[in-house]
ROKOL-585149 format. One line per 4 residues: number of its first residue (from 1); for each residue x, y, z of C-alpha. Coordinates in steps of 0.25 Angstrom, whole numbers, always signed. Layout:
<pts>
NUM) X Y Z ~ ...
</pts>
This chain:
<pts>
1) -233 +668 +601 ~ -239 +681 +601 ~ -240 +692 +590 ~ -238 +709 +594
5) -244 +712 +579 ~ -256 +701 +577 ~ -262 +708 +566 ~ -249 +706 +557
9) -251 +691 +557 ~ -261 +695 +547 ~ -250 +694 +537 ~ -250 +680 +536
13) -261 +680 +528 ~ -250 +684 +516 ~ -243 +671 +517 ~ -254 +667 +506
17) -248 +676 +497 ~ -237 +668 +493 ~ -246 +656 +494 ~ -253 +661 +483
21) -243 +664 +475 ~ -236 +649 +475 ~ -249 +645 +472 ~ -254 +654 +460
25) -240 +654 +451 ~ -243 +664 +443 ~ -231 +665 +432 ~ -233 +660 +420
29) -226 +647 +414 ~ -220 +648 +400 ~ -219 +634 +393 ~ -208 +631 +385
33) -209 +619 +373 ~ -198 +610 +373 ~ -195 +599 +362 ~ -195 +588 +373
37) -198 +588 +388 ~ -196 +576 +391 ~ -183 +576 +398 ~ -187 +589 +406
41) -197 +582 +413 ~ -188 +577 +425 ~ -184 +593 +425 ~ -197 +597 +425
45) -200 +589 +437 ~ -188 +593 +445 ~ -190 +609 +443 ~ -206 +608 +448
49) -202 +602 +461 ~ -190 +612 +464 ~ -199 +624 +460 ~ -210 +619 +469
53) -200 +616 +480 ~ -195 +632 +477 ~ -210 +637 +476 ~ -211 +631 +489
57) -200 +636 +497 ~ -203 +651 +492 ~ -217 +650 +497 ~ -213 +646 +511
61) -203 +658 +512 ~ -213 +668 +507 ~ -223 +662 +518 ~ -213 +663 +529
65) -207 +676 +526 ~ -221 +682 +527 ~ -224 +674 +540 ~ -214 +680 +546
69) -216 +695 +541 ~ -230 +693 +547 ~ -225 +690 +558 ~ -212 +699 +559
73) -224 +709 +561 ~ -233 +702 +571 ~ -222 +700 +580 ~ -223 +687 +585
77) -220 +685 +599 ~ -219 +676 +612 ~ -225 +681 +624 ~ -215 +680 +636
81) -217 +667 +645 ~ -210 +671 +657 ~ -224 +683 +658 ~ -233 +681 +668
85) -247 +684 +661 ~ -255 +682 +676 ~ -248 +692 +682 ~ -257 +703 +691
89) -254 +713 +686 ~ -247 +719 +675 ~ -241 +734 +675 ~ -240 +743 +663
93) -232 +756 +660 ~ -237 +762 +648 ~ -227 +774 +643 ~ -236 +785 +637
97) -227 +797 +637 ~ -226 +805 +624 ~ -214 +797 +617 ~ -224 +786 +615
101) -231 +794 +605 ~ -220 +791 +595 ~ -225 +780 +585 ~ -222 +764 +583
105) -226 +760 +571 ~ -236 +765 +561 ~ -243 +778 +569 ~ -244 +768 +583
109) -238 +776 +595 ~ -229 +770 +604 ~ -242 +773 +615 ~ -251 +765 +607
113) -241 +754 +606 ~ -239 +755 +619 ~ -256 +753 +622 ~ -255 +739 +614
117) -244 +734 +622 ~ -254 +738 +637 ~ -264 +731 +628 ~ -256 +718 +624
121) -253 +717 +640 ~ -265 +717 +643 ~ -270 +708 +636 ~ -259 +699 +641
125) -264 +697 +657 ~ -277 +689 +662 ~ -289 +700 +663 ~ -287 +700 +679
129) -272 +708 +676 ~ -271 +721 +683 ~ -264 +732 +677 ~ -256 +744 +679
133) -255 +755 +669 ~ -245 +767 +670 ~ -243 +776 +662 ~ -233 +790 +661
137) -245 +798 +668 ~ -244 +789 +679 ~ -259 +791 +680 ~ -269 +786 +692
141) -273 +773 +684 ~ -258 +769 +687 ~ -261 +767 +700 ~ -268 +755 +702
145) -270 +742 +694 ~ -279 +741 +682 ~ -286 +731 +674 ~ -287 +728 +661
149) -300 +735 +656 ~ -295 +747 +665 ~ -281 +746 +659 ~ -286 +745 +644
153) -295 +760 +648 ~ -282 +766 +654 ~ -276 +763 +640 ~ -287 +772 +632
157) -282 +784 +641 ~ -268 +784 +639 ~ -261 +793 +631 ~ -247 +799 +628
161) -242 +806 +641 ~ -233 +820 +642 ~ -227 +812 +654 ~ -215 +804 +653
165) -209 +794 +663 ~ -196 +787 +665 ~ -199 +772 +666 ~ -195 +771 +681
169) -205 +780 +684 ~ -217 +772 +677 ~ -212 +759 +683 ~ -211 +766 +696
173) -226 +770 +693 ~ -229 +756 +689 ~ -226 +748 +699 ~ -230 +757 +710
177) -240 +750 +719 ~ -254 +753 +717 ~ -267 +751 +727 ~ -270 +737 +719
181) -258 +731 +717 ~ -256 +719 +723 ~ -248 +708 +713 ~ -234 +707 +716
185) -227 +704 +701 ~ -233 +713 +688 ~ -230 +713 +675 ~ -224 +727 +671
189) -225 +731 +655 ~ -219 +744 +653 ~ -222 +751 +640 ~ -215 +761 +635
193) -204 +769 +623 ~ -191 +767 +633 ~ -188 +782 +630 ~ -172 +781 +634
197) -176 +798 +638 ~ -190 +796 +648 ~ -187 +780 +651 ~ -178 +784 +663
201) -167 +774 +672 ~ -173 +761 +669 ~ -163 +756 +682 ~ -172 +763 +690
205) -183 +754 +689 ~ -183 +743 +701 ~ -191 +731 +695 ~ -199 +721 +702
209) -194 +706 +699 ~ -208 +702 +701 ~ -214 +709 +692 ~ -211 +708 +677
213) -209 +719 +668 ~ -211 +720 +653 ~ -207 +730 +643 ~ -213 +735 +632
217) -205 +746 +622 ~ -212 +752 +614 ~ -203 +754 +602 ~ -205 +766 +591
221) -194 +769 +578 ~ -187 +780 +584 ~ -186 +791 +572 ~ -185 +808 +577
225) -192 +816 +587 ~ -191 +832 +588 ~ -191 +838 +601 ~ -189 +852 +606
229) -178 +850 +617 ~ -176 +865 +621 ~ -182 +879 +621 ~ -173 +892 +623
233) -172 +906 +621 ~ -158 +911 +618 ~ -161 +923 +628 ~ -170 +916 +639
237) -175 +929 +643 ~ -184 +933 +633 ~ -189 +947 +632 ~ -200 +955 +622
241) -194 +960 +611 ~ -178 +954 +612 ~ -173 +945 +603 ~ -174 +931 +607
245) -172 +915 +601 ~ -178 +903 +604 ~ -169 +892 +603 ~ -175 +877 +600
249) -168 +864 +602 ~ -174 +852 +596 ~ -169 +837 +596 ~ -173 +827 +587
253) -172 +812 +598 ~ -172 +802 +587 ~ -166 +796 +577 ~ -168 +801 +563
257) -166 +817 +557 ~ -179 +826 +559 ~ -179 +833 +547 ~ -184 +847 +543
261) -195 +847 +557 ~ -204 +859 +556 ~ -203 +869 +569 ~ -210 +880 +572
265) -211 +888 +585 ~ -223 +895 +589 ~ -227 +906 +599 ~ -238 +909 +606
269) -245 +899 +594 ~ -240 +908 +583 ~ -228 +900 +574 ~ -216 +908 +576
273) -205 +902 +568 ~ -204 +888 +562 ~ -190 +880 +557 ~ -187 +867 +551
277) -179 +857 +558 ~ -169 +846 +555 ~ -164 +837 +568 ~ -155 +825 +566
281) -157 +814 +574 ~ -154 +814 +588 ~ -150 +829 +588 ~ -155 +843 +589
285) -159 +857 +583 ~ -160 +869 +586 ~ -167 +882 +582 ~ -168 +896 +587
289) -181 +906 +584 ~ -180 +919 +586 ~ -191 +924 +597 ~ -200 +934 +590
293) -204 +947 +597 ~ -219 +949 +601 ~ -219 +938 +611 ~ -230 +937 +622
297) -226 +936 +637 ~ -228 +922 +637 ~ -226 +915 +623 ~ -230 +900 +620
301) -220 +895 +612 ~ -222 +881 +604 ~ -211 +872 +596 ~ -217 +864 +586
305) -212 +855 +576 ~ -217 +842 +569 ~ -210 +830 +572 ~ -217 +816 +568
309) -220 +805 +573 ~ -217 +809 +587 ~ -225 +824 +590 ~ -227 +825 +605
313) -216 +834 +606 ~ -216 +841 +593 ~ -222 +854 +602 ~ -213 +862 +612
317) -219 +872 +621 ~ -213 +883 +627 ~ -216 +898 +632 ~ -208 +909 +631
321) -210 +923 +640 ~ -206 +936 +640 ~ -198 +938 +652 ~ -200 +950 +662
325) -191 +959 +663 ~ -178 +955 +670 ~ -178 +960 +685 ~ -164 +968 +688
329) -159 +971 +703 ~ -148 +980 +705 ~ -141 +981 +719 ~ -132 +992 +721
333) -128 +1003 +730 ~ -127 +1013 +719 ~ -137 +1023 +715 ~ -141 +1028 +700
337) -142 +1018 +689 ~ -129 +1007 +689 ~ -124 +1000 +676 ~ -135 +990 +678
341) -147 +999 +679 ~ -142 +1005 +665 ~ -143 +991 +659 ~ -156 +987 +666
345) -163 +999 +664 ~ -171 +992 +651 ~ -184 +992 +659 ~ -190 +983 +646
349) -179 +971 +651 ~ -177 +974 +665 ~ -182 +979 +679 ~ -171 +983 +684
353) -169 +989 +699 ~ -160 +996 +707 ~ -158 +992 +722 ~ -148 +998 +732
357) -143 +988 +741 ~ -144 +995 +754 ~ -160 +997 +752 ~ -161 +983 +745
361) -177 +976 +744 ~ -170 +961 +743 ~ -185 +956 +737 ~ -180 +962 +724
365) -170 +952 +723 ~ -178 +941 +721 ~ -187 +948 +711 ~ -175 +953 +702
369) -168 +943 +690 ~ -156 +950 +690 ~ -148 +955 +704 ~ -136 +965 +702
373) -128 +967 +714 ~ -120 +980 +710 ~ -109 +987 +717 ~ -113 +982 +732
377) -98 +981 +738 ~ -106 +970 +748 ~ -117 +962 +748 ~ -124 +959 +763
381) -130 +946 +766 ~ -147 +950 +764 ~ -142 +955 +751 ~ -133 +942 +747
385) -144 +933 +753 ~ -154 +937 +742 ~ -146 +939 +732 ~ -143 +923 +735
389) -157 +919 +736 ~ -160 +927 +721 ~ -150 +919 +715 ~ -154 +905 +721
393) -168 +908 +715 ~ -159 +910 +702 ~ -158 +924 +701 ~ -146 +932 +695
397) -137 +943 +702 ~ -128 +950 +697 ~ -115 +953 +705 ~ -106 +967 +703
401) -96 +970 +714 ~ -93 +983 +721 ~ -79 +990 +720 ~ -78 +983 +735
405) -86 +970 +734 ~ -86 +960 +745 ~ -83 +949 +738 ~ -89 +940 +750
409) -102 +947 +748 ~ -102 +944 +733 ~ -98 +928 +736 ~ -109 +925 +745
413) -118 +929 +732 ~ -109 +920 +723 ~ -105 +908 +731 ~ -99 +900 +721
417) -89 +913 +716 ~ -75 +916 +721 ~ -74 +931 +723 ~ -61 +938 +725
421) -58 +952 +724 ~ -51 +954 +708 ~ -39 +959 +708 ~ -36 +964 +694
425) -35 +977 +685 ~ -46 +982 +675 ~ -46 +971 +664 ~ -56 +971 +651
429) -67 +961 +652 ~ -64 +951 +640 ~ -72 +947 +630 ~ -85 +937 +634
433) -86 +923 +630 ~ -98 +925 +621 ~ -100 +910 +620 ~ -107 +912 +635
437) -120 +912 +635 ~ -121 +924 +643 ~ -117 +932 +631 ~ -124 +924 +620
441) -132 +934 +610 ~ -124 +946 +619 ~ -113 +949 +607 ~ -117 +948 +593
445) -100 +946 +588 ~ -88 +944 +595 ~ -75 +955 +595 ~ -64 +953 +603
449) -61 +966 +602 ~ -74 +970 +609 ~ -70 +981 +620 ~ -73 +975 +633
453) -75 +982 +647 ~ -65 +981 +658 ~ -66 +979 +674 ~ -59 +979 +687
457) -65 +968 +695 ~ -65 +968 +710 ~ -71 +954 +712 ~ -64 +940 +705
461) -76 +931 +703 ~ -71 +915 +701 ~ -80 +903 +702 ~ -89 +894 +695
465) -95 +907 +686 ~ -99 +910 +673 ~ -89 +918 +668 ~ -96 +929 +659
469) -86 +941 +657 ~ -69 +939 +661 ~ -60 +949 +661 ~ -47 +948 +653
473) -40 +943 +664 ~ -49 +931 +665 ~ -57 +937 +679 ~ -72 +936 +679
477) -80 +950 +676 ~ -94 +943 +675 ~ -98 +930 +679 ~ -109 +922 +684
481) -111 +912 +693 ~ -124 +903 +693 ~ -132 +897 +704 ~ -148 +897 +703
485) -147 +910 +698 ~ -134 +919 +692 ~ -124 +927 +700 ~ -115 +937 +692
489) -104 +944 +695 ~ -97 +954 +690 ~ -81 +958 +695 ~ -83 +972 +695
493) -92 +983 +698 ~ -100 +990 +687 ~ -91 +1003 +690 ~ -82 +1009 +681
497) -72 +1007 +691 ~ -70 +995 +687 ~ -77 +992 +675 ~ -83 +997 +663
501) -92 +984 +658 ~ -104 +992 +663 ~ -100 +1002 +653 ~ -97 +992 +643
505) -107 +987 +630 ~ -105 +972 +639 ~ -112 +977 +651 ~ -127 +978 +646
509) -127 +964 +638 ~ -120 +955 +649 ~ -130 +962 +659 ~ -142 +961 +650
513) -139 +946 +650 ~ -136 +945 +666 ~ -150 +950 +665 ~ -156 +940 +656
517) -150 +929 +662 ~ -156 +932 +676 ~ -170 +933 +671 ~ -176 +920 +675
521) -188 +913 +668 ~ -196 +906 +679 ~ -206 +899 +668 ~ -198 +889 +658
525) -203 +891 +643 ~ -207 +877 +645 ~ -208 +863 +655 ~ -207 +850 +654
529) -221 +842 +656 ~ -214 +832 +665 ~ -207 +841 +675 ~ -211 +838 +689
533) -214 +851 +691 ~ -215 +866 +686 ~ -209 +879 +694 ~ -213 +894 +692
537) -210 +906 +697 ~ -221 +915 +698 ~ -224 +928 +704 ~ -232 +931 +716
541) -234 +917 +719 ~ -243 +913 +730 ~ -243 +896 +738 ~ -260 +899 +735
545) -257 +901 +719 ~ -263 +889 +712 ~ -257 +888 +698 ~ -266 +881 +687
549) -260 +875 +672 ~ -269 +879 +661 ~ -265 +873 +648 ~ -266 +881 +636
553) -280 +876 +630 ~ -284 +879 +645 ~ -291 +869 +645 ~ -282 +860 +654
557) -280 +866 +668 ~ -270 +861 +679 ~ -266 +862 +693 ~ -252 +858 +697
561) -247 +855 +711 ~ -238 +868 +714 ~ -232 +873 +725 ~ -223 +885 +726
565) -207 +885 +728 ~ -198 +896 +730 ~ -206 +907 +722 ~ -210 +895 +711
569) -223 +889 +708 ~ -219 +873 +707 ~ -230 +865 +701 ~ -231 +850 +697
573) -230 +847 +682 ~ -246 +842 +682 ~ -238 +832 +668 ~ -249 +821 +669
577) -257 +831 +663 ~ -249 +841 +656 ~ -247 +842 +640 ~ -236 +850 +632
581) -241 +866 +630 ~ -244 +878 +638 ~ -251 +878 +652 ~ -254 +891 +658
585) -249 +893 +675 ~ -263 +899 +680 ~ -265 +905 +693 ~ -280 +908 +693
589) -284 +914 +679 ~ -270 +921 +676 ~ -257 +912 +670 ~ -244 +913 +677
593) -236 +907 +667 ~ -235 +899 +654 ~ -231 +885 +653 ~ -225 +876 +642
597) -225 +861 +644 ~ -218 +851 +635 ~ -215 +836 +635 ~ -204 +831 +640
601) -193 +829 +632 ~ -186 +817 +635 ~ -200 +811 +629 ~ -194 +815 +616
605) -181 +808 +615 ~ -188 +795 +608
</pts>
């Protein structure tokens, strides 16, 4: 028999308490004077020998009931007889991601825990046993067989890793050959938390009936953890100087009540708002700050919060930017200034430009956000081909008709549409659906009396679409379509012909919010550490460029393997030696972009 908590057996020094106390009785006796005893002597004698048998009995139960409370804690046990303690060599996957930072008892970590089991293990095999250690960094000394001095110095270096790993993956790693391998059957011992988020398909896992594998869970009382889940803005296109909020969504992954967690949010290391919040087990809440003015170009933007006893995730990182200004193409045939360059004539939102489409430069296209086909009866093939290509790089255009469009022009741009020439009268727009996105935040109340335009359509758009503004007879006046970028299209041109929406108080919102949509941020306010990879799209990038990773004490530097892919740097996440924060993109001295690296969430869901 064997003991997983010696140093308890120490109790068993107690069992001379109640030794003690049967000898040393130290109650007082009270005599009492009778006239004659002598027919209580027989009585006398009978009630000594049944308290002596009670005394008896009750020291015998207090010694056992402290026996085995000293041995409740020493956790007796019987090691396994079918283990075979001579075998070569003995494999080892020792789970260091970020969850095993969470404690056991007292202020032991899991990770610690997990270090006495490797050392337990190893003092289990004859001194000749070679060992294999793996880790989450899956890290060179891996790779070969170790002995136990060299095992027993790897341990001093290990330390909780950013990297999670499914357990197919580490036993894929595990029993990979090596150079030195040469025993057949191995005992495998595979320590790890068993999160049900990062532990994978176990039926993945083809095992080896020579080899025999052990497990060892290490166990924690599950009470709360606060996450950040998400990160948003209500308008994603974030201008200087417009009204903007950041939405928050946090989730609590245990299993009591986080009550009243301090939160505070800062920018550019300057606390901007703080809030207390209460989330109930298992369940979510979120909270909106209003974006102050006064931002810089590229603001580093920190959640905190203070959540005990697990804190590797109790920061979130993110960067916000100021976009540029949103890039508008118009494509007419018509001279002087349309509809669309009155509302696109704010030169502090937009660059807008004006093309005729008989002396077209078709590189604008590709340069522009938003691409608005007005008026053109036909569309030729050079002009539709690029126009295609925009919007499979995920580019918007926008789509009005001329009083003679050909609709077969207009459908090789919208596959997916059925286009049909409308036949119908002038007929009011009816009242949008504000519960669509599209027009969140555009209507501050609702009216049903509100006076809406009117149009003539000339073209009837059916499909899968996003059906933005109907007519009253239930025909589509606006819709989208989506692929890798946004098609709209509208039924009818912006002539008062056959319309009055340009004229209208609708017009400028819905195409302010065509134009905020189309805007496309290449840089996400934040990454996940144990992405594969990272893409960006740069300006005036060149195969030569060398991009370097400069964290934000610049003191670390890194040089990821990149490659460039359809007008995007792509570079391997370096995640063995990444941390959460900032890291700078350099190219040479100056910085390209900002980036914001987080943990993994799924390492969060204790």
């Amino acid at each position: 028999m064997k003991f997983l908590y010696p140093e308890f057996l120490f109790g068993l020094f107690t069992l001379a308490i109640p030794i003690i106390i049967h000898l040393f009785n130290f109650r007082k006796s009270k005599k009492v004077y009778f006239s004659s005893i002598r027919f209580l002597q027989n009585i006398k004698k009978s009630t000594s020998q049944k308290r002596k048998l009670k005394h008896y009995l009750i020291l015998f139960s207090r010694l056992l009931f402290l026996t085995f409370l000293v041995l409740a804690f020493a956790q007796p046990f019987l090691p396994g007889t079918d283990r075979n303690p001579q075998a070569e060599s003995v494999y080892v996957y020792l789970d260091n991601s970020s969850s095993m930072s969470n404690r056991t008892e007292g202020t032991t970590t899991s990770l610690n825990l997990g270090m006495d089991y490797l050392s337990k293990i190893l003092e289990l095999y004859p001194t000749n046993t070679s060992y294999k250690l793996v880790t989450n960094e899956f890290a060179p000394f891996s790779n070969t067989l170790k002995s136990v001095s060299e095992i027993e110095e790897i341990m001093t270096e290990v330390r909780l890793s950013t990297i999670s790993r499914t357990l197919p993956e580490a036993y894929s790693r595990l029993t990979s050959s090596s150079v030195n391998e040469t025993a057949r059957n191995k005992d495998i011992f595979v320590i790890t938390d068993f999160q049900k988020s990062t532990v994978g398909d176990l039926s993945q896992i083809n095992f080896d009936t020579l080899d025999q594998v052990f497990i060892a869970p290490i166990q924690f009382r599950q009470t709360k953890n606060i996450f950040v889940d998400t990160v948003f803005l209500s308008n994603p296109f974030l201008v200087a100087d417009e009204k903007n909020k950041l939405n928050v969504v946090l989730k609590n992954s245990g299993l009591e009540d986080a009550d009243e967690v301090p939160l505070k949010l800062f920018i550019n290391n300057i606390q901007t708002a703080s809030s207390v919040l209460t989330i109930p087990a298992g369940g979510e809440q979120a909270i909106t700050f209003e974006i102050s003015f006064n931002l810089e170009q590229v603001n580093k933007c920190r959640i905190s919060f203070e959540d005990y006893p697990v804190t590797f995730d109790n920061d979130f990182y993110f960067v916000l930017r100021l976009e540029n200004k949103i890039n508008i193409l118009e494509i007419s045939h018509e001279d002087g200034i349309s509809p669309i360059g009155l509302v696109y004539g704010n030169s502090g939102l937009f660059a807008y430009a004006s093309q005729n489409a008989d002396n077209l430069d078709y590189n604008l296209i590709r340069q522009n956000d938003l691409v608005i086909v007005n008026g053109l009866n036909s569309i030729d093939n050079s002009l539709s081909l690029e126009l295609n290509n925009h919007i499979d790089l995920g580019g918007s255009v926008l789509i009005i008709p001329g009083e003679n469009a050909d609709i077969s022009g207009y459908q090789y741009l919208v596959p997916s549409a059925r286009a049909a020439t409308a036949d119908t009268t002038r007929i009011s727009i009816a009242m949008p659906d504000l519960n669509d996105p599209f027009f969140e935040n555009i209507f501050e109340s609702s009216n049903e009396r509100f006076d809406m335009p009117n149009a003539l359509p000339v073209i009837s758009w059916g499909g899968q679409q996003l059906n933005l503004l109907k007519l009253r007879n239930n025909l589509n006046f606006l819709s989208g379509f989506r692929s890798q970028g946004t098609v709209f299209v509208l039924a009818s041109p912006l002539d008062d012909q056959f319309t009055n929406f340009h004229r209208h108080a609708l017009f400028v919102p819905v195409m302010y919010r065509m134009a905020s949509l189309s805007k496309k941020s290449f840089e996400a306010p934040y990454y996940n550490i144990n992405l594969p990879t990272i893409s960006l799209r740069l300006d005036s990038l060149n195969k030569q460029d060398i991009f370097k990773m400069l964290d934000a004490n610049q003191e670390n530097e890194l040089i990821p393997n990149q490659r460039i892919s359809v007008n995007e740097k792509v570079m391997d996440s370096p995640k063995n030696t990444l941390q959460p924060g900032y890291y700078e993109l350099m190219l040479g001295t100056q910085s390209r972009a900002t980036l914001a690296l987080n943990l993994d969430k799924n390492e969060s869901y204790l």
